[in-house]
C-alpha positions in Angstrom: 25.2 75.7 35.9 27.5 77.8 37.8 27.6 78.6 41.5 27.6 81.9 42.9 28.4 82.6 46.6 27.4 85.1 48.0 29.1 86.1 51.4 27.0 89.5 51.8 23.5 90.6 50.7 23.8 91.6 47.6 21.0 93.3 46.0 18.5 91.1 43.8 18.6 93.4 41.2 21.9 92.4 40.6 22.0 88.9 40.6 18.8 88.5 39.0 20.7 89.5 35.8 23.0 86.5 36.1 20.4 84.1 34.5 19.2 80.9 34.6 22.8 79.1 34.4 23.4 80.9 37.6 22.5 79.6 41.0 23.2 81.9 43.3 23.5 81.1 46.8 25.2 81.8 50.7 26.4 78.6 51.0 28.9 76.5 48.4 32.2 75.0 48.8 33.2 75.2 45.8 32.0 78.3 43.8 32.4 79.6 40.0 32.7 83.1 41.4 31.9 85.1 44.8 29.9 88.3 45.6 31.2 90.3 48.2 30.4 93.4 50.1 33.0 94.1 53.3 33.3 90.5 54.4 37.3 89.6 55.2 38.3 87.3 52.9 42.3 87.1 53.6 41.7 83.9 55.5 39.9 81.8 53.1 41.0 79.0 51.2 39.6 78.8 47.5 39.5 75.6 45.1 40.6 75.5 41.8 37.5 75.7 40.1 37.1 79.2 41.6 37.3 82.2 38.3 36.3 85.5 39.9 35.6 87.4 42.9 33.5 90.3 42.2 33.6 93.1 44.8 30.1 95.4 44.9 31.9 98.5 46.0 35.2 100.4 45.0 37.8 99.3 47.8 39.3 95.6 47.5 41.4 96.2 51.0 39.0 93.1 52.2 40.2 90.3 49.1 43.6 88.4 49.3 43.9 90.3 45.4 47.8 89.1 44.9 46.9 85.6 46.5 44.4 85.5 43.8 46.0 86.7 40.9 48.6 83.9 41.2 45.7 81.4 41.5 44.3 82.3 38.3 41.2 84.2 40.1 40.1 87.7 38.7 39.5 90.4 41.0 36.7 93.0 40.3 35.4 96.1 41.9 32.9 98.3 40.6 34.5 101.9 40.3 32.0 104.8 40.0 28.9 103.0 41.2 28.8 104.4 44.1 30.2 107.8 43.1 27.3 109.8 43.6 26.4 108.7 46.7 29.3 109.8 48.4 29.6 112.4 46.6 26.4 113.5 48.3 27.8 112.5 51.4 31.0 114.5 51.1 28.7 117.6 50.2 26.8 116.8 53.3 30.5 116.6 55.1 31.6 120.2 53.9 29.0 121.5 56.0 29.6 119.4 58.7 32.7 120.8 58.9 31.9 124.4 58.7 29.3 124.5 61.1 28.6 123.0 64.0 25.3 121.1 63.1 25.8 117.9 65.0 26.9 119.7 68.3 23.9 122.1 67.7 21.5 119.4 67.3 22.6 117.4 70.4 22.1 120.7 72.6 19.0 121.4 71.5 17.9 118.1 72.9 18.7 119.0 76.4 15.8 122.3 76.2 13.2 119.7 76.3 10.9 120.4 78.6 11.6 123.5 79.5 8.3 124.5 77.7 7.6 128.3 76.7 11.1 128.9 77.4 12.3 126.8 74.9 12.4 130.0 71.9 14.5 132.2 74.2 16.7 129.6 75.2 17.4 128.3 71.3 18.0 132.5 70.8 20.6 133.1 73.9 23.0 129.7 73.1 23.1 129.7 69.4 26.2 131.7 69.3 27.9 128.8 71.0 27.1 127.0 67.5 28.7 129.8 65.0 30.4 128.6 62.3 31.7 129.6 58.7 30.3 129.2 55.3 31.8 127.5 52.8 30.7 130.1 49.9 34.8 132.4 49.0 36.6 129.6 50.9 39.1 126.9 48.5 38.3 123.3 48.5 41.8 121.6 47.9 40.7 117.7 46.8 43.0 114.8 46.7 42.2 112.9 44.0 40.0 113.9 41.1 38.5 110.4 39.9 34.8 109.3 40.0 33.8 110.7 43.2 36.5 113.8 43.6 35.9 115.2 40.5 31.5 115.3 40.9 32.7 116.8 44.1 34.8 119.9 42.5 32.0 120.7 40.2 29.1 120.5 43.0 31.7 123.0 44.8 32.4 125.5 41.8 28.2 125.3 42.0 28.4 126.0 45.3 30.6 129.3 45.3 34.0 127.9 46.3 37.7 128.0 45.0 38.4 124.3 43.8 42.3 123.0 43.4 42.6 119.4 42.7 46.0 116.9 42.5 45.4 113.9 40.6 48.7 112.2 39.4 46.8 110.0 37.4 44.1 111.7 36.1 42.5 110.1 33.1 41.6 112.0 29.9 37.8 111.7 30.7 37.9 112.6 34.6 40.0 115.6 33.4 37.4 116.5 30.7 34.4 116.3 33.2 35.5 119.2 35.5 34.3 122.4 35.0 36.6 124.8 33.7 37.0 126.7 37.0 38.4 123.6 38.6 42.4 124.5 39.0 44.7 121.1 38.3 48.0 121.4 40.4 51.0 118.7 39.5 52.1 119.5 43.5 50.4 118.4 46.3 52.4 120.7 48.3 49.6 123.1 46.5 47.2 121.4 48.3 48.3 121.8 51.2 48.9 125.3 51.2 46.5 126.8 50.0 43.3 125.3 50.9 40.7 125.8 53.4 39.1 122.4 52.9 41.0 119.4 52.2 39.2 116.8 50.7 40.6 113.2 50.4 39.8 110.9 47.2 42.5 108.7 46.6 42.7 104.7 47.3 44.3 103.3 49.7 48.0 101.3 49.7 51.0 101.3 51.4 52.1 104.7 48.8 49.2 106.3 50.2 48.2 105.6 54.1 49.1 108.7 56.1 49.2 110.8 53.5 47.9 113.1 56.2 50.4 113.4 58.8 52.3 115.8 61.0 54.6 117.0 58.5 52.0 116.9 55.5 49.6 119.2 58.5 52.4 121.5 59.6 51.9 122.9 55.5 48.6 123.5 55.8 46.7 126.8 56.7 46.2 127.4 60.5 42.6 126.2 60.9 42.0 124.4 58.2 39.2 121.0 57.9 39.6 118.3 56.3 37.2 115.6 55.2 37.8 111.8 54.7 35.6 109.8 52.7 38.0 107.5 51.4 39.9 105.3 53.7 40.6 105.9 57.8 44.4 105.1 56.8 44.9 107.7 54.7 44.8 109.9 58.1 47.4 109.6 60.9 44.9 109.1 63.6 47.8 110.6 66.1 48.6 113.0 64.1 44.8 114.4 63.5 44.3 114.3 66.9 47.2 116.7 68.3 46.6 119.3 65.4 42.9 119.3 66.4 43.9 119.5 69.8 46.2 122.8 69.0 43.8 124.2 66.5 46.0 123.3 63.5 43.1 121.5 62.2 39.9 123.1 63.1 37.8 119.8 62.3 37.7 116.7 61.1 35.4 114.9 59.1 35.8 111.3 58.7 33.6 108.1 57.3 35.8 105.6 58.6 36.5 106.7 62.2 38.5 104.6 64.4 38.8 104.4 68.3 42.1 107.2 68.1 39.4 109.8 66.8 36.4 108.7 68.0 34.3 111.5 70.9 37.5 114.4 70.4 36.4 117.4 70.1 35.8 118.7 66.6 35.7 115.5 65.3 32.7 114.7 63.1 32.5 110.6 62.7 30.5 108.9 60.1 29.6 105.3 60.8 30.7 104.0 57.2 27.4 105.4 55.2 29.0 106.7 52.1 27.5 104.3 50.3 24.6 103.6 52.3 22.7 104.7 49.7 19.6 101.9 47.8 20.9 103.3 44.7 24.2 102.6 45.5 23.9 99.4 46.7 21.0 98.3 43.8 24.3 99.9 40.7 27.2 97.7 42.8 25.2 94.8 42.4 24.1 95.4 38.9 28.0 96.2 38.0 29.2 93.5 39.5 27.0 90.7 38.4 27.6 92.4 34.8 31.4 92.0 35.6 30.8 88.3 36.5 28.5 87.0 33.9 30.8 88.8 31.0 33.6 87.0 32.3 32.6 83.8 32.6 30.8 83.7 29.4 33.3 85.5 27.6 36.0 85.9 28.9 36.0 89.8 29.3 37.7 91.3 31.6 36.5 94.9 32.6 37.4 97.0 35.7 40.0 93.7 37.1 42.2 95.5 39.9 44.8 92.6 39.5 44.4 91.2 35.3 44.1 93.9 32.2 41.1 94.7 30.6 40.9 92.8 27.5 38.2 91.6 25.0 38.0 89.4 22.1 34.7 88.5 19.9 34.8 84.4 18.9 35.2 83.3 15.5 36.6 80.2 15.0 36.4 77.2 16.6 37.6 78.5 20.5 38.4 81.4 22.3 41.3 80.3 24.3 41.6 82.7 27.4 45.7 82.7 29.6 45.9 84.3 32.6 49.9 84.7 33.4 52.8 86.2 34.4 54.2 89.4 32.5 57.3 88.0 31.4 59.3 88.2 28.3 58.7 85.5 25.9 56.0 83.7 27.7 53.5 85.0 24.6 55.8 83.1 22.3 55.5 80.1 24.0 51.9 79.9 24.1 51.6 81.2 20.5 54.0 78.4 19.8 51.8 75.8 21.4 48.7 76.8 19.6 50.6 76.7 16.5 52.4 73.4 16.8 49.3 71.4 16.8 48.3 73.1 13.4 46.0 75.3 14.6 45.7 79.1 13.5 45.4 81.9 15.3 42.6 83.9 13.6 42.9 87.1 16.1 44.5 87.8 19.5 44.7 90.3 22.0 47.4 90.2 24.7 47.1 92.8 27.7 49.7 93.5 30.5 49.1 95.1 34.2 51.9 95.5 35.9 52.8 91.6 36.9 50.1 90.3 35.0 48.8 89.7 31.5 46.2 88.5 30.0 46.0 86.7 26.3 43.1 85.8 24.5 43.0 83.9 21.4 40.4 83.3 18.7 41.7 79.8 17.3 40.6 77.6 14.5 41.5 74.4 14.7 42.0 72.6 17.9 44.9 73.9 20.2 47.2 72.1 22.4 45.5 73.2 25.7 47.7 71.0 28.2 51.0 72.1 26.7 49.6 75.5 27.3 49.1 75.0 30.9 52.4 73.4 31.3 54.3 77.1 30.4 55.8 78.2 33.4 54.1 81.3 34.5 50.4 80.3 32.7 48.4 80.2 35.9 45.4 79.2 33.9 43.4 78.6 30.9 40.3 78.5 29.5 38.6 77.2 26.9 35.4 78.9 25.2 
């Protein structure tokens, strides 16, 4: 039986696919693996018998991932599963900030009562509320992965200009634009020539403020821009003074923070990109997927600090290393399987960045200690 904590709700769609071997609960000490939503995690202590940490969502900003990596613990997230709802979202936001929709709405409250009036009243203050449409105008996106690139087609659908910078854009994400969708290798494009900015991108110490005062002084007089990615990716100073000078003409943000929050032209989001049932309901199915392959396994699939490996058993074990990428550590444990007489019938070893990960279908019985005794092994299994 293995135990699964669970430190949000995490729909039961998802971990009903775990099994019977599962138990799956809110409170364990010592867990197989963890769900988790947004809950902070950088101050937890995990034991030894911990194997994975499996994040419903895209971001892993809340998970210790290097503390866990050198503990042996694989980190998932579940990229794409909740593409298409902000997607939606971001759709939604391009006409947020185009027109002035929720400063319309919040006016119209106030003609309450004022009865047969109300028509003629709604007729003499709309032009306060004029605004733009988005139809002739580029969309320049940051970022053409799961959620940027369903957003350039939807806008190619939707009558605009799209430019997108990706610096690592995959084969398949390049394959599933539309044809109209223009693919600059300089952001400075971007910048300069859009009308919309939209930002796509994760976020790391490469990438926070990648909006900032000097990255803004390129851009078009009056130009919005939309975050649905990460608050850091925006200099929340920086936002503020070019919407205060009309440099920016608004700002539409999912992650608002107390720098941004009730300035003018600023259109804040409470976090609902993937506020969708649907989204929640394919995070948890991912991510239990992610889990259960794992542990029975030993697959890794969408890790964000070990490869993505896979080996079918057929011999006697499947003998699964987590470890430092260094040269001739696969030697060593090769070595270790073969000095006890057994043979290595297939193997596959994978390397991500600091990290590797070797699996080996063995016949015979290996020497798992002197496996664990390499320096840099951080663990082993057997299965």
């Amino acid at each position: 039986m293995y135990n699964v904590l669970t430190l949000n709700k995490i729909a039961a769609v998802g971990t009903s696919r775990l099994g019977a071997d599962y138990n799956v609960t809110d409170n364990c000490d010592a867990p197989e693996a963890i769900m988790v939503r947004s809950a902070k995690m950088h101050d937890m202590q995990f034991k030894d018998n911990l194997l994975a940490i499996a994040r419903a969502g895209a971001g892993t900003n809340n998970i210790p991932v290097d503390k866990c990596a050198e503990e042996g613990i694989v980190v998932f997230n579940t990229p794409g599963a909740n593409a298409n709802a902000v997607k939606e979202l971001a759709v939604c936001g391009l006409l947020l900030a185009s027109r002035k929709i929720p400063e319309a709405i919040e006016w119209a409250k106030t003609l309450k009562g004022q009865g047969d009036e109300v028509g003629k009243l709604v007729e003499k203050g709309k032009s306060n509320f004029a605004g733009n449409e988005i139809a002739g105008k580029t969309l320049g996106l940051i970022g053409l992965g799961a959620i940027g690139g369903k957003l350039a087609n939807i806008a190619i659908s939707l009558g605009m200009d799209v430019i997108g910078y990706d610096p690592f854009l995959s084969v398949g994400a390049a394959l599933s634009l539309k044809p109209q969708v223009k693919v600059t290798n300089n952001i400075a494009d971007i910048y300069a020539g859009s009308d919309f900015i939209s930002l796509h991108l994760p976020y790391n110490a490469d990438t926070k403020d990648t909006i900032n005062k000097d990255t803004i002084a390129q851009c078009k007089d009056g130009v919005r821009i939309l975050n649905f990615a990460r608050g850091e990716l925006v200099n929340g100073e920086a936002i503020v003074e070019a919407l205060a000078s009309g440099k920016v003409a608004r700002y539409v943000v999912d992650f608002p923070s107390d720098a941004v929050l009730c300035v003018d032209n600023v259109v804040a989001i409470p976090h609902l990109g993937a506020s969708t049932e649907e989204s929640e309901d394919n995070c948890a199915v991912m991510a239990a997927d992610e889990l259960r392959d794992y542990i029975e396994n030993g697959t890794i699939k969408n890790s964000v600090n070990f490869p993505n490996a896979e080996l079918a058993k057929t011999g006697d074990a499947l003998v699964c290393v987590l470890h430092k990428n260094v040269p001739a550590l696969l030697t060593q444990i090769t070595g270790a399987v073969a000095d006890k007489g057994a043979n290595i019938e297939n193997m596959v070893n994978k390397s991500k960045k600091d990290w590797s990960y070797t699996m080996l279908d063995v016949k015979g019985e290996a020497d798992i200690d002197a496996i664990k005794a390499i320096d840099g092994v951080v663990r082993v299994r057997v299965l």
